[in-house]
VEXGUPA-858273 format. One record per residue (C-alpha): residue number from 0; residue in three letters; x, y, z. Coordinates in steps of 0.02 Angstrom, whole numbers, plus 50000, padded with zeros to 5 digits. Example, Ala and Ser with C-alpha at 12.3 -4.5 7.8 and 13.67 -1.06 7.14 Angstrom:
% residues 2
{rec 0 "ALA" {50615 49775 50390}},
{rec 1 "SER" {50684 49947 50357}},
***
This chain:
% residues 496
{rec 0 "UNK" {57610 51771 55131}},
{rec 1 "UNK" {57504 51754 54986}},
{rec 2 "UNK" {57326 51828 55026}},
{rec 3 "UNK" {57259 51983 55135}},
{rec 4 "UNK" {57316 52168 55155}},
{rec 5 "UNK" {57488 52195 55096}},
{rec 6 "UNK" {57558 52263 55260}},
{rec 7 "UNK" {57500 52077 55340}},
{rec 8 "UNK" {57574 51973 55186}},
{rec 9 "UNK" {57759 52078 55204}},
{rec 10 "UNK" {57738 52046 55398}},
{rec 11 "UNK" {57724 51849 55386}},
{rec 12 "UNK" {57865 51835 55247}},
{rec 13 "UNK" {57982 51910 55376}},
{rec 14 "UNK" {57902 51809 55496}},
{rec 15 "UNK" {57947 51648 55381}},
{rec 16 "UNK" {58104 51724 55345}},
{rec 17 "UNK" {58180 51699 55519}},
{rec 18 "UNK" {58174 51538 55520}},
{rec 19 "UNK" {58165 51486 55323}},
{rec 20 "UNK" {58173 51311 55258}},
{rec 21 "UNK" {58169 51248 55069}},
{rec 22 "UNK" {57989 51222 55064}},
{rec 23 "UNK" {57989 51403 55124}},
{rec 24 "UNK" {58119 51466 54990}},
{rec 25 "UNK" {58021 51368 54853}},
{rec 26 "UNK" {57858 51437 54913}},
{rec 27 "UNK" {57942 51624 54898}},
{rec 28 "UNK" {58016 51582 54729}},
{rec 29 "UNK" {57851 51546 54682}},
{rec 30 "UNK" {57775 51709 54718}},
{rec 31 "UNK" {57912 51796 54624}},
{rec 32 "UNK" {57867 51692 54463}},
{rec 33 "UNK" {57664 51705 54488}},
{rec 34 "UNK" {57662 51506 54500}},
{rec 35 "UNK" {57532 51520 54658}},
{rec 36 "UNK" {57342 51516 54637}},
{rec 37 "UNK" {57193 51514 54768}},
{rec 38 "UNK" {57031 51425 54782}},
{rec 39 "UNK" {56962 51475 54954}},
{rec 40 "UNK" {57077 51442 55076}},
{rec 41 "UNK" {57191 51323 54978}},
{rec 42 "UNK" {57351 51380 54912}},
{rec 43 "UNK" {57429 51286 54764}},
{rec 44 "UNK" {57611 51287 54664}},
{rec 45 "UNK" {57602 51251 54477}},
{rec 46 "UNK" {57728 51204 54393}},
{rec 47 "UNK" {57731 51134 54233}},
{rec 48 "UNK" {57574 51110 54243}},
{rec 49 "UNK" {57556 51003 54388}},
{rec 50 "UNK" {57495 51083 54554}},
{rec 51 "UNK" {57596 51039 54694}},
{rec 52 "UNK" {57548 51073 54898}},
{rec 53 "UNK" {57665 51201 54960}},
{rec 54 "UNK" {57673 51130 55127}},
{rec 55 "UNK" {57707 50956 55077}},
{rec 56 "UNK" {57771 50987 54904}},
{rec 57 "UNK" {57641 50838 54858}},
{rec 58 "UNK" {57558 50827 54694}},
{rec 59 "UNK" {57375 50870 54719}},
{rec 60 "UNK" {57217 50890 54596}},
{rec 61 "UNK" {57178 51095 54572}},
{rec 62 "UNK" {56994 51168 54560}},
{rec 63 "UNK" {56969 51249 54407}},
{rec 64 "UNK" {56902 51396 54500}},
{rec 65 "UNK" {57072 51425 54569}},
{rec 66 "UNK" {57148 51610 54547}},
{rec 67 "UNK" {57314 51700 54518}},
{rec 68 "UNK" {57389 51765 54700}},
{rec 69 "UNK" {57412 51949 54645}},
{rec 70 "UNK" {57566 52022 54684}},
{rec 71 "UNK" {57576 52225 54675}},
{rec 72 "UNK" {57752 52324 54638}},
{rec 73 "UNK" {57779 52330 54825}},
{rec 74 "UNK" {57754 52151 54851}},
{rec 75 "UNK" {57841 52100 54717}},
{rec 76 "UNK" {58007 52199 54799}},
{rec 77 "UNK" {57964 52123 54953}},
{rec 78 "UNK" {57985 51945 54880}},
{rec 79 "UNK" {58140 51977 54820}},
{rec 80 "UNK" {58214 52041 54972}},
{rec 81 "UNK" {58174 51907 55060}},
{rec 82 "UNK" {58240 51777 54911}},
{rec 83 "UNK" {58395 51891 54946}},
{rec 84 "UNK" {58392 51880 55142}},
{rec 85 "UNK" {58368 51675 55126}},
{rec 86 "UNK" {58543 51690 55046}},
{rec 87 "UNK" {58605 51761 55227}},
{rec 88 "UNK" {58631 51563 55265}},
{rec 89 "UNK" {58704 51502 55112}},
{rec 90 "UNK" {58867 51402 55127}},
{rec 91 "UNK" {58913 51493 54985}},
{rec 92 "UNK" {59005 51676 55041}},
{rec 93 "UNK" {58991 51752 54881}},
{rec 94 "UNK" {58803 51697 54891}},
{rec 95 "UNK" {58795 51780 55081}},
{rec 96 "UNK" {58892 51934 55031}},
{rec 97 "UNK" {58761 51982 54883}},
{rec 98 "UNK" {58629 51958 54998}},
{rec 99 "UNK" {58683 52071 55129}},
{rec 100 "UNK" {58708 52188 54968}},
{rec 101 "UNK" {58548 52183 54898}},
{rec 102 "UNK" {58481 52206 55091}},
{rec 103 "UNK" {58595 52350 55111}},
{rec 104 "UNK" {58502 52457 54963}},
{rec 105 "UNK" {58323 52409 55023}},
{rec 106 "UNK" {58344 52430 55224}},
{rec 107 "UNK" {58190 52409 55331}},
{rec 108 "UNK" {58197 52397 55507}},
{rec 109 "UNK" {58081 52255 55522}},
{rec 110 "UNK" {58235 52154 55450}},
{rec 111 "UNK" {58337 52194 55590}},
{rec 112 "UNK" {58300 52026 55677}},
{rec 113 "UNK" {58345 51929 55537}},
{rec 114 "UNK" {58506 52049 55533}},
{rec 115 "UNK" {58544 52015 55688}},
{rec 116 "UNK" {58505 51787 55680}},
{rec 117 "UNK" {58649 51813 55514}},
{rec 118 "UNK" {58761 51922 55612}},
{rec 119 "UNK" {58783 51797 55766}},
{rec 120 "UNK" {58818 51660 55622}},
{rec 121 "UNK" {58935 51735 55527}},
{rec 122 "UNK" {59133 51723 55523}},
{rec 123 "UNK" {59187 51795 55361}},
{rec 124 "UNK" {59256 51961 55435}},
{rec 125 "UNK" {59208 52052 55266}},
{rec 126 "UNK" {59039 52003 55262}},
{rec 127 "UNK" {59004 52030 55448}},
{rec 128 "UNK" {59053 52214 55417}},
{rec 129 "UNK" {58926 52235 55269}},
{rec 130 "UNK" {58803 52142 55394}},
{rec 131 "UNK" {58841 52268 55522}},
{rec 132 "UNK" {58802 52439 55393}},
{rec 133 "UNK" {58648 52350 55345}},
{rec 134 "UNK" {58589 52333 55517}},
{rec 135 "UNK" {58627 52521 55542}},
{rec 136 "UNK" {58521 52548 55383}},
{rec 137 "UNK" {58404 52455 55438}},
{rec 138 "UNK" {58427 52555 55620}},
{rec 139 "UNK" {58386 52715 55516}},
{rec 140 "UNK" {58203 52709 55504}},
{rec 141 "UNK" {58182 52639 55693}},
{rec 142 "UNK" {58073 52741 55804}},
{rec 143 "UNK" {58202 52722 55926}},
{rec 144 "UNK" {58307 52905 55913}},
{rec 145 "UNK" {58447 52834 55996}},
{rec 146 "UNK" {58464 52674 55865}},
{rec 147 "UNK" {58450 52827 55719}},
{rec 148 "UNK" {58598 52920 55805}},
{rec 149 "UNK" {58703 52761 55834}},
{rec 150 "UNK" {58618 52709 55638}},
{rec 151 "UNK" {58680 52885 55562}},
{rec 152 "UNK" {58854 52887 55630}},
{rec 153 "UNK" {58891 52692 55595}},
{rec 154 "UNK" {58837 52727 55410}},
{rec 155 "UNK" {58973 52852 55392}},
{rec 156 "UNK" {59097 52724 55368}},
{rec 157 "UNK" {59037 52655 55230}},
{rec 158 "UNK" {59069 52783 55095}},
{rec 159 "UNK" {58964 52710 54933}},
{rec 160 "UNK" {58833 52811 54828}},
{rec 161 "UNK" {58691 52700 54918}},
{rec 162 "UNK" {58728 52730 55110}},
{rec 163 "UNK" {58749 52907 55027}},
{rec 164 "UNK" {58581 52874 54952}},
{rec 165 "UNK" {58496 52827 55112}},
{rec 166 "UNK" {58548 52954 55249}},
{rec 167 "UNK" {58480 53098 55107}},
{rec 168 "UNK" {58336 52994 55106}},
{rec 169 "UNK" {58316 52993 55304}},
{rec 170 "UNK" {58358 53176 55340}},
{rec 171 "UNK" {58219 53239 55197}},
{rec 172 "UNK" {58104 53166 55320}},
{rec 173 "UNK" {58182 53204 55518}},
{rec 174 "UNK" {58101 53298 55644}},
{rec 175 "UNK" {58236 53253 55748}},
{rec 176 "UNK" {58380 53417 55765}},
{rec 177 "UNK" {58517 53333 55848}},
{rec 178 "UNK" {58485 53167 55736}},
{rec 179 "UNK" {58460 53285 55580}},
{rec 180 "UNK" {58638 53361 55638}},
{rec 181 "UNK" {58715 53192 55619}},
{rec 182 "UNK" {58637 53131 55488}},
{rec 183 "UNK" {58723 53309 55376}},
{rec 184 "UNK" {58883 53272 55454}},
{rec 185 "UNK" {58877 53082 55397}},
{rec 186 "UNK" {58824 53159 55210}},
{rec 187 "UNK" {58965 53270 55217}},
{rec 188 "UNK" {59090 53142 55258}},
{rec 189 "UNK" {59037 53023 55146}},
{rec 190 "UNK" {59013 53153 54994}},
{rec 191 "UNK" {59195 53220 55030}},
{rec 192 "UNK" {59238 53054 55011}},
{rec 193 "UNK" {59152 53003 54843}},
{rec 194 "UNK" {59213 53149 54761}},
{rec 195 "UNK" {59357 53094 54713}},
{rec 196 "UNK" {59282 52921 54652}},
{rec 197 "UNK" {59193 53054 54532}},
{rec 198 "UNK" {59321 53162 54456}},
{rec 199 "UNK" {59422 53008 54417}},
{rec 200 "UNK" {59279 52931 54346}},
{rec 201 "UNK" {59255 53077 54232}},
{rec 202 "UNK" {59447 53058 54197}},
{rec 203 "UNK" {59433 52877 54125}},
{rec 204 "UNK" {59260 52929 54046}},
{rec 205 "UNK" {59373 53061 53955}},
{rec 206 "UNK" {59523 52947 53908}},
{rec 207 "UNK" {59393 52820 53870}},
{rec 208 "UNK" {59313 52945 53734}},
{rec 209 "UNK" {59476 53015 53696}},
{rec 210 "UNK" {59529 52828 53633}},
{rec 211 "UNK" {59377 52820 53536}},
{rec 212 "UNK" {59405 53015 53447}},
{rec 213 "UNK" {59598 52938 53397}},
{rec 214 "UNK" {59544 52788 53338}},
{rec 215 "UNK" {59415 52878 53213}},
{rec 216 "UNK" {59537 53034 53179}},
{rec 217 "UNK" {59677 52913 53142}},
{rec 218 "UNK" {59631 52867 52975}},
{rec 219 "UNK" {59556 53045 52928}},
{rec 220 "UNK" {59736 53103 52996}},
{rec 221 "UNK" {59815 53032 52860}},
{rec 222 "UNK" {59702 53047 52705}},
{rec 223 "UNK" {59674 53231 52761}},
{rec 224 "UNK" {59856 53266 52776}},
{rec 225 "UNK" {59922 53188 52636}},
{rec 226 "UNK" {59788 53196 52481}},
{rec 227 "UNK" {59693 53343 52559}},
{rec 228 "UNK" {59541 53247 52526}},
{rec 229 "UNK" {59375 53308 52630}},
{rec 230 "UNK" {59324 53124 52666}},
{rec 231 "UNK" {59148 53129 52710}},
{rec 232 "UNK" {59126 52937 52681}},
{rec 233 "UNK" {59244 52905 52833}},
{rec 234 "UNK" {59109 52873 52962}},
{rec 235 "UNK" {59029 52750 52837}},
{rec 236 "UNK" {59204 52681 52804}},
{rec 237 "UNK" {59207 52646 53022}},
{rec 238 "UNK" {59021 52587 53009}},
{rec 239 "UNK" {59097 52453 52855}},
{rec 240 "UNK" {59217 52400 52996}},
{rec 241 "UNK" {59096 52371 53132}},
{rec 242 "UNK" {58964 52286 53026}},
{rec 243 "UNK" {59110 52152 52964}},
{rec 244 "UNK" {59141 52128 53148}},
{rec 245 "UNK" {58950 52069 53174}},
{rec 246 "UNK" {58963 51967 53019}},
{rec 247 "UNK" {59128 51899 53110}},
{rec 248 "UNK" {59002 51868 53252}},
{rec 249 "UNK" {58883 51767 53160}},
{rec 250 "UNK" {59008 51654 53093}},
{rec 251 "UNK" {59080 51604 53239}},
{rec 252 "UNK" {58925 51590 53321}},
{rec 253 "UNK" {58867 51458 53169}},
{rec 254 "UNK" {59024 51363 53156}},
{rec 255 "UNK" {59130 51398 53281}},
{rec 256 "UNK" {59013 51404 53443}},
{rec 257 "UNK" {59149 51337 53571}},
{rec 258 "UNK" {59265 51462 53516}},
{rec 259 "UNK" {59131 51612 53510}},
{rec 260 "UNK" {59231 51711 53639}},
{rec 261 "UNK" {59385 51749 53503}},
{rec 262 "UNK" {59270 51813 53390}},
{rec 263 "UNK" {59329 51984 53388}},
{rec 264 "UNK" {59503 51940 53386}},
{rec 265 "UNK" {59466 51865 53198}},
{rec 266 "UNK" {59357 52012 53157}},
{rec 267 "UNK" {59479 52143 53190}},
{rec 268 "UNK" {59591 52095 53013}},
{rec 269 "UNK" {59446 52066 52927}},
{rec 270 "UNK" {59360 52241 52981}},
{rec 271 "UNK" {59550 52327 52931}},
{rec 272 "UNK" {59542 52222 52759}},
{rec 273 "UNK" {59347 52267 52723}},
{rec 274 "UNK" {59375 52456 52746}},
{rec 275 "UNK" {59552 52459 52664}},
{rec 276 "UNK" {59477 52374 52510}},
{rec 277 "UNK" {59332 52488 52502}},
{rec 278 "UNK" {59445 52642 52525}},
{rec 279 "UNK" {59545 52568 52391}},
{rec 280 "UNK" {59411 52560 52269}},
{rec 281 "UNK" {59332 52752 52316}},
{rec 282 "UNK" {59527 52803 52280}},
{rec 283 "UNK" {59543 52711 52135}},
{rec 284 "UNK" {59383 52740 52049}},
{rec 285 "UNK" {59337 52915 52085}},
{rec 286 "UNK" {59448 53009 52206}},
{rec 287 "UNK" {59607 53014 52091}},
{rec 288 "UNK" {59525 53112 51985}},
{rec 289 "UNK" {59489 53253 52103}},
{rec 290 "UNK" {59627 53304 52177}},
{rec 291 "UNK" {59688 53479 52216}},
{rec 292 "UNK" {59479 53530 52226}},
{rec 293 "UNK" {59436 53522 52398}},
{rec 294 "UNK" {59249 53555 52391}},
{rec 295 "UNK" {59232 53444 52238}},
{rec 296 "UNK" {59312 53297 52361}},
{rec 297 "UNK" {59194 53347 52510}},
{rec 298 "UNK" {59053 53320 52383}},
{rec 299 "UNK" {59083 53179 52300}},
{rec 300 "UNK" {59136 53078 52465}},
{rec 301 "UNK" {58970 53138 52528}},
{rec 302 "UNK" {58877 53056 52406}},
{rec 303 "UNK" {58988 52905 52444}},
{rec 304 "UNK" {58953 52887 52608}},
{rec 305 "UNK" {58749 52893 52567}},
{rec 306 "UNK" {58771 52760 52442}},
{rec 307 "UNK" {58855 52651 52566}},
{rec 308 "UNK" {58704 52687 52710}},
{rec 309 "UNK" {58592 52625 52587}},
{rec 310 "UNK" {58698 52466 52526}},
{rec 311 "UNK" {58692 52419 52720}},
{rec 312 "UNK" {58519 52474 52738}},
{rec 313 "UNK" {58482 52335 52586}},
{rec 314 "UNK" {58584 52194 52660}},
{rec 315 "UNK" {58562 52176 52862}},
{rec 316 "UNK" {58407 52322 52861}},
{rec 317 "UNK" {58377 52487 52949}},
{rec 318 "UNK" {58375 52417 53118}},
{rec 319 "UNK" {58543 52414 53216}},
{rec 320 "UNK" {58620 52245 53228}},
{rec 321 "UNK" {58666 52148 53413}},
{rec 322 "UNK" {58844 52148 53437}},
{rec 323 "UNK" {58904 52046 53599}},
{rec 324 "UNK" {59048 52067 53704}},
{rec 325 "UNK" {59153 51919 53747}},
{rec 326 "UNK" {59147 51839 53911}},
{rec 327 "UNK" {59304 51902 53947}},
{rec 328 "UNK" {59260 52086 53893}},
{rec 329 "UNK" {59114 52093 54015}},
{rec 330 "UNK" {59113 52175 54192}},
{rec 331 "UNK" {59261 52273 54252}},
{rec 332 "UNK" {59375 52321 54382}},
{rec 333 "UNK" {59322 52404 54557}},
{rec 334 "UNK" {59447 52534 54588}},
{rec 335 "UNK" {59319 52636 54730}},
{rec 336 "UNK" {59166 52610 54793}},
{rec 337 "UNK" {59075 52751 54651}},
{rec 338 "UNK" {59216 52687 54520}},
{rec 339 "UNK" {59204 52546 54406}},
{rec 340 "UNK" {59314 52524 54255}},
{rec 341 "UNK" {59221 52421 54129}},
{rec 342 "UNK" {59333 52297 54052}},
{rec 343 "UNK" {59280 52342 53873}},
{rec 344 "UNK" {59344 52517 53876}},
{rec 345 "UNK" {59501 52487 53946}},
{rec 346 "UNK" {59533 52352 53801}},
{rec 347 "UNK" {59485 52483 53680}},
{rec 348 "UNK" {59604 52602 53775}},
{rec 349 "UNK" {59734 52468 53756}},
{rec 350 "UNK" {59678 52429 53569}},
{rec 351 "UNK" {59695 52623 53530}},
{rec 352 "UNK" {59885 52647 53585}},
{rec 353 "UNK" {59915 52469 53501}},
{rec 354 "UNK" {59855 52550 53331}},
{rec 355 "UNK" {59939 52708 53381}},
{rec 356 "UNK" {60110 52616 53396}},
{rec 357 "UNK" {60103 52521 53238}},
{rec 358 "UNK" {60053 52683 53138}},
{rec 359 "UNK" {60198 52760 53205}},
{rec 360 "UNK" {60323 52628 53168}},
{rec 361 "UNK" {60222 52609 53026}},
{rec 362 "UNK" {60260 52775 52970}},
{rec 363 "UNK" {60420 52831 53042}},
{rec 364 "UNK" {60509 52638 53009}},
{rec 365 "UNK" {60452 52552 52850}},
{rec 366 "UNK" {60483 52627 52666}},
{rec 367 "UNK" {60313 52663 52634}},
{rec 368 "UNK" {60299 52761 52775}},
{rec 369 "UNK" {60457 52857 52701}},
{rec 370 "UNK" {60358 52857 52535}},
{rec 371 "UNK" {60197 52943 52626}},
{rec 372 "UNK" {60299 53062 52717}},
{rec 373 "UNK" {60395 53134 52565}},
{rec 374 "UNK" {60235 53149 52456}},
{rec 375 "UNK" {60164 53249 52618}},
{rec 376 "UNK" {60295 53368 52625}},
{rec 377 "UNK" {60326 53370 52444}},
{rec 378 "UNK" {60248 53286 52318}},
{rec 379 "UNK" {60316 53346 52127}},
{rec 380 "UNK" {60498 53338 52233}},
{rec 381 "UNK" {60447 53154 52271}},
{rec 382 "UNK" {60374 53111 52104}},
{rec 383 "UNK" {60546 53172 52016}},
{rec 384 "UNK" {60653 53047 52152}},
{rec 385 "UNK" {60550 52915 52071}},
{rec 386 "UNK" {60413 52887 52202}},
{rec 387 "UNK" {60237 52847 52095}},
{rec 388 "UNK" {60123 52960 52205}},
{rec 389 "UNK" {59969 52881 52147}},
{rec 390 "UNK" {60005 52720 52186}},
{rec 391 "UNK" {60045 52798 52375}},
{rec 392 "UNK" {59912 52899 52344}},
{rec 393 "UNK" {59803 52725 52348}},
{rec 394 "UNK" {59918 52632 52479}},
{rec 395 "UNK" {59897 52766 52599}},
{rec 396 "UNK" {59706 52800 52574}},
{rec 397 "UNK" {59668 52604 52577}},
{rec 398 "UNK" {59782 52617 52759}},
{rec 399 "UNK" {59672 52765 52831}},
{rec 400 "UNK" {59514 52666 52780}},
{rec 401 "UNK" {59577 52517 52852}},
{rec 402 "UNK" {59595 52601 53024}},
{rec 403 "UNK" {59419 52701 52994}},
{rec 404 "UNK" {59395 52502 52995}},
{rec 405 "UNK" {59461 52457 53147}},
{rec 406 "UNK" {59402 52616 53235}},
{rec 407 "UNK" {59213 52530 53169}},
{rec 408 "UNK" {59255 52353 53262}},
{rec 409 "UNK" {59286 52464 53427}},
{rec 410 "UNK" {59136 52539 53428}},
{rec 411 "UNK" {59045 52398 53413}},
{rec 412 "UNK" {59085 52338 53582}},
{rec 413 "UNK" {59018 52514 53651}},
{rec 414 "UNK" {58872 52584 53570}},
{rec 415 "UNK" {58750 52514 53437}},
{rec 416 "UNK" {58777 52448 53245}},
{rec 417 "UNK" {58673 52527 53119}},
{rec 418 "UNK" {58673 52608 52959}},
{rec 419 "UNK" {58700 52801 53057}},
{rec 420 "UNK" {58854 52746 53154}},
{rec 421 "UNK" {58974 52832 53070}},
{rec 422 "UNK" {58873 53005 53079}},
{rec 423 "UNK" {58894 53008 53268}},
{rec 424 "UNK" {59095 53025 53247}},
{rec 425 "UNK" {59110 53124 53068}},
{rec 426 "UNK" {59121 53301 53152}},
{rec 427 "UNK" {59211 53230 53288}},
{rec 428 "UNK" {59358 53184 53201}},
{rec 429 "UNK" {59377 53327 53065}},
{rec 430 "UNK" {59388 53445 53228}},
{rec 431 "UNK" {59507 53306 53317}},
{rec 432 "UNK" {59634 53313 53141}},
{rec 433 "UNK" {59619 53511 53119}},
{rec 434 "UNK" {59639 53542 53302}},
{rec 435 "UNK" {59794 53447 53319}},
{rec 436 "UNK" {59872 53495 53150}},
{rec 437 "UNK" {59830 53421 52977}},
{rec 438 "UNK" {59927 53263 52938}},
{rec 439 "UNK" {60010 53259 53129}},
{rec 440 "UNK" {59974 53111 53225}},
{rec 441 "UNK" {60062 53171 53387}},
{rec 442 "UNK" {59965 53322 53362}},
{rec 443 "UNK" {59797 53204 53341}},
{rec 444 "UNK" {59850 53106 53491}},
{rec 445 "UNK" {59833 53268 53605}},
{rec 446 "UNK" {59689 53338 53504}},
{rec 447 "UNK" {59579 53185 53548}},
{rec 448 "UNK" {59633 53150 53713}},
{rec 449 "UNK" {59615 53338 53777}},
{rec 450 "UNK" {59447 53359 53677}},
{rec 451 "UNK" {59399 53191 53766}},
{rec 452 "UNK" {59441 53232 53968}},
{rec 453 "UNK" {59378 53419 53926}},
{rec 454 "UNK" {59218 53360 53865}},
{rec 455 "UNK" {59175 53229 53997}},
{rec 456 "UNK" {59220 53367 54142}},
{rec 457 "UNK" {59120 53510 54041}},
{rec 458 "UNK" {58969 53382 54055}},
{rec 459 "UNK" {58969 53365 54236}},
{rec 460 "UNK" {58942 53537 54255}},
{rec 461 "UNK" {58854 53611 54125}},
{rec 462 "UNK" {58754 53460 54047}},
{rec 463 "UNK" {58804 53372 53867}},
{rec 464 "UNK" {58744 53490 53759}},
{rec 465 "UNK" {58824 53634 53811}},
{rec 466 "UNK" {58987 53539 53856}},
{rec 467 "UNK" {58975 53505 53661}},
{rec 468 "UNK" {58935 53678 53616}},
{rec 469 "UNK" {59079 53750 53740}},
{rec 470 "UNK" {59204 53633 53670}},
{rec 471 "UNK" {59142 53682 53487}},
{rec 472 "UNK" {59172 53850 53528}},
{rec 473 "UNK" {59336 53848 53621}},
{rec 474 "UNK" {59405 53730 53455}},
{rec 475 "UNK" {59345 53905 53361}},
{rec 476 "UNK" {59445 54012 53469}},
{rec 477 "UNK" {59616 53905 53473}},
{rec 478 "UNK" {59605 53893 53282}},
{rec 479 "UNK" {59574 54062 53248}},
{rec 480 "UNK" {59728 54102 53348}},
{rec 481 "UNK" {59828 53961 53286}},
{rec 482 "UNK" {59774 53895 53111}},
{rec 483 "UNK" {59924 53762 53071}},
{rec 484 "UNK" {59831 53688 53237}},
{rec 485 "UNK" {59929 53610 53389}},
{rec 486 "UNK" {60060 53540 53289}},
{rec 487 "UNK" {60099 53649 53129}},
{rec 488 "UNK" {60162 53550 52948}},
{rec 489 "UNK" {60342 53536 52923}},
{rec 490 "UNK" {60426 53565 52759}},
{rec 491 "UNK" {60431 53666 52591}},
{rec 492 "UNK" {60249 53624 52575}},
{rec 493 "UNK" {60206 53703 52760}},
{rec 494 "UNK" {60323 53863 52703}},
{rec 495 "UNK" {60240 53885 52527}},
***
C-alpha cells in the first residue's frame, strides 16, 4: 500500500479493504496525512514525533535515512475512497450512508467485492438501495457486457446529476451498440427527470435575487419618490450596514462567544441605526440644500459615497472583511435530488417580506407615514396643513438609509464585505425603483421580483452577461413605452 507502481499500491488497499481492521484504518489515515516514511523495507507512522510500527502500533526508534511515502493525485483519491469504504461497517448509518455516497461518485469495479461484503450486511433499507446504484456504478466499467446492460438500466433509477454524470461518462467511451442504446435511454430518463429540479432551481435563484433587488430598492424607493434626490451614496449607505454587522460579529465573538450564533439578530438594529444616522447627517448637512436640482443631487451624493469608500478603506482596509453565517443559517433544505435550498437565502427571503410588511404598515398605518405620503403627492399643499416638510424630509431619508442598512446586513450573509459592495447593487436598484414606478413600493415589489426570475432564466440560456444586457435592454423598451413605470404616481403632483 505504500511503495511500488501505483496500479499495485491501489490493488492491495482494496485488498486490505475487504477485510479492514483499525490498525488498517489508522495505517490508511496515515497515508492521507503523509505521516508514513521508508527506510528499506521498513515502514514507519509518525506522529507527533514519535514513530510508531504500523503493524503493532508499537513505539519504535526511526533511521534518519528514512523517506516520505509519496503519494500522487491518483493515490491520494484512492486513499480516500477507501477511508470512505471503511465507513461501509460503521455502526453509525449516517456514517454508512456517506460512504456509500462518496463511493457512488468515484465507482470502480474493483470495489464491487467490497460492495457486495456491505450489501449482505446491511439492513437499513435506504442505504441498501444507495449500496445497490453504487454496485451498478461500479458494474459500469466491468468487462462483462451483460453486467454494463444490467449496470446502465439499474442506474436509471437513480435520477441525481452524478449517476447522470457517470453514464455520459461511460457512453463517450462504448464500443458496445446495444449497451450504447441503453446507456442514451438511461441519460434521457434521468435528464427528463432533472429538468425540472433545474427550472425550479432557477426559480428560487430568481426570488432569491429578487429579495436581494427589494431589499436595496426599498430605501432608494422612498428617497427617490419623495425628495427626488439621485442618491448615489445608497450602495455605500448598504455597505455602512453590512460592515456594522461584522463589527456586530466581532463583538460577540470577544465577549459574547457562547452566544456567537445570535449575532446577527443584534446586528440587524444596529446596521438600521448606523445607516439611518448617516442618512440623517447627508440630509441634514448637505442634501437640504439641493433640492428641486436633480443633477446637482446625483453629484453631490456621488462624491458622498467616495468619501465614505475611503473612510472604510481607512478603518478595517481595502481587503473584504469575513462575515460568518450562524450555525443555524448554514446548509439547507433538499427539495430534489439537483435542488438544494440554502438556508441563508430563504431567511433573507423571509427577512425581505418582513421589511416589506413593516414599510407598508409603516407607511399606510402610522402618522408619519401619512406625513410622507402627503408631502409625496403634494408638498406646498402639505406644508400649508401644517406638516414641516423638512423635518419629514429628514425622517424619511434617515428611514430609506436605514433599510439601505439592513439591505447591507443581508448581503453579508451572501457575498463578500468590502469597501465596493455597494457598487455591485447601485444600478440595480435605480432600474428596480424606475421600472416599477417612482415612489411605489407595490410597483418595486414586482419590479425586483420579475427583474430577479427573468434574469436568472435569461442566464441559463444565454450566459450572465448577456442575460444582463437583455434585461437592460428590455427595461429600455418597457420605459420608453410606459414612463410613469409599472405603477404610475397618484395625485395633483402625478397630473401636474
Amino acid at each position: 500500500m505504500a511503495m511500488g507502481e501505483v496500479d499495485a499500491r491501489v490493488a492491495a488497499i482494496n485488498q486490505a479493504v475487504l477485510d479492514a481492521d483499525e490498525r488498517t484504518v489508522l495505517f490508511l489515515q496515515a497515508l492521507a496525512d503523509d505521516a508514513v516514511k521508508v527506510a528499506g523495507s521498513s515502514f514507519f507512522v509518525v506522529k507527533n514525533g514519535q514513530a510508531t510500527d504500523p503493524v503493532t502500533g508499537s513505539p519504535v526508534s526511526m533511521p534518519a535515512a528514512a523517506e516520505d511515502v509519496i503519494n500522487n493525485n491518483r493515490m491520494r483519491g484512492e486513499i480516500d475512497t477507501a477511508l470512505a469504504a471503511v465507513k461501509l461497517f460503521s455502526p453509525d448509518a449516517a456514517l454508512r450512508l456517506a460512504a456509500v455516497n462518496a463511493l457512488l461518485k468515484e465507482p470502480e469495479a474493483s470495489r464491487l467485492a467490497l460492495l457486495d461484503k456491505a450489501l449482505a450486511k446491511e439492513s437499513d433499507a435506504t442505504i441498501k438501495a444507495r449500496l445497490e446504484l453504487a454496485r451498478a456504478a461500479a458494474m459500469l466499467g466491468s468487462e462483462d457486457k451483460a453486467q454494463r446492460l444490467r449496470a446502465a438500466s439499474t442506474l436509471a433509477q437513480a435520477k441525481t446529476p452524478d449517476t447522470k454524470r457517470l453514464l455520459s461518462d461511460r457512453l463517450a467511451v462504448e464500443d458496445q451498440a446495444d449497451v450504447k442504446t441503453q446507456l442514451a435511454a438511461s441519460l434521457k430518463t434521468i435528464e427528463d427527470a432533472l429538468v425540472w429540479g433545474e427550472r425550479l432551481g432557477a426559480a428560487f435563484s430568481g426570488i432569491s435575487l429578487g429579495s436581494i433587488l427589494l431589499l436595496a430598492a426599498l430605501g432608494l424607493a422612498i428617497t427617490y419618490g419623495l425628495m427626488g434626490v439621485i442618491n448615489m451614496a445608497h450602495g455605500e449607505l448598504m455597505m455602512i450596514g453590512a460592515y456594522a454587522t461584522y463589527v456586530m460579529q466581532g463583538l460577540f465573538r470577544s465577549y459574547l462567544p457562547d452566544y456567537f450564533d445570535w449575532y446577527l439578530v443584534a446586528a440587524v438594529p444596529l446596521a438600521f441605526m448606523s445607516a439611518a444616522l448617516v442618512g440623517a447627517a447627508l440630509e441634514r448637512s448637505v442634501l437640504r440644500f439641493l433640492y428641486g436640482r436633480p443633477l446637482e443631487t446625483l453629484l453631490a451624493t456621488w462624491g458622498i459615497s467616495l468619501v465614505l469608500m475611503q473612510a472604510v478603506r481607512s478603518m478595517f482596509g481595502a481587503q473584504n472583511v469575513g462575515v460568518e453565517n450562524p450555525a443555524w443559517m448554514s446548509g439547507g433544505v433538499q427539495l430534489l435530488s439537483n435542488l438544494t435550498l440554502p438556508y441563508n437565502r430563504l431567511v433573507i427571503i423571509a427577512f425581505a417580506a418582513a421589511v416589506l410588511v413593516g414599510m407598508t404598515l409603516m407607511i399606510n398605518k402610522t402618522r408619519l407615514g401619512l406625513f410622507v405620503r402627503g408631502v409625496t403627492q403634494n408638498r406646498p399643499i402639505a406644508a400649508c396643513m401644517g406638516v414641516n416638510t423638512a423635518r419629514i424630509d429628514t425622517y424619511a431619508f434617515a428611514l430609506g438609509s436605514g433599510i439601505a442598512g439592513l439591505a447591507g446586513c443581508a448581503l453579508s450573509q451572501v457575498g463578500n464585505v468590502g469597501p465596493d459592495l455597494g457598487q455591485n447593487y447601485i444600478v440595480d436598484s435605480f432600474m428596480v425603483v424606475v421600472l416599477g414606478g417612482v415612489g411605489q413600493l407595490a410597483g418595486t415589489v414586482y419590479a425586483a421580483m420579475g427583474l430577479g426570475v427573468l434574469n436568472k432564466f435569461l442566464e441559463g440560456w444565454t450566459g450572465a452577461v448577456l442575460a444582463k444586457i437583455t434585461v437592460l435592454v428590455f427595461i429600455i423598451i418597457f420605459i420608453q413605452k410606459r414612463p410613469q413605470g409599472i405603477f404610475a404616481m397618484k395625485g395633483r403632483s402625478a397630473e401636474a
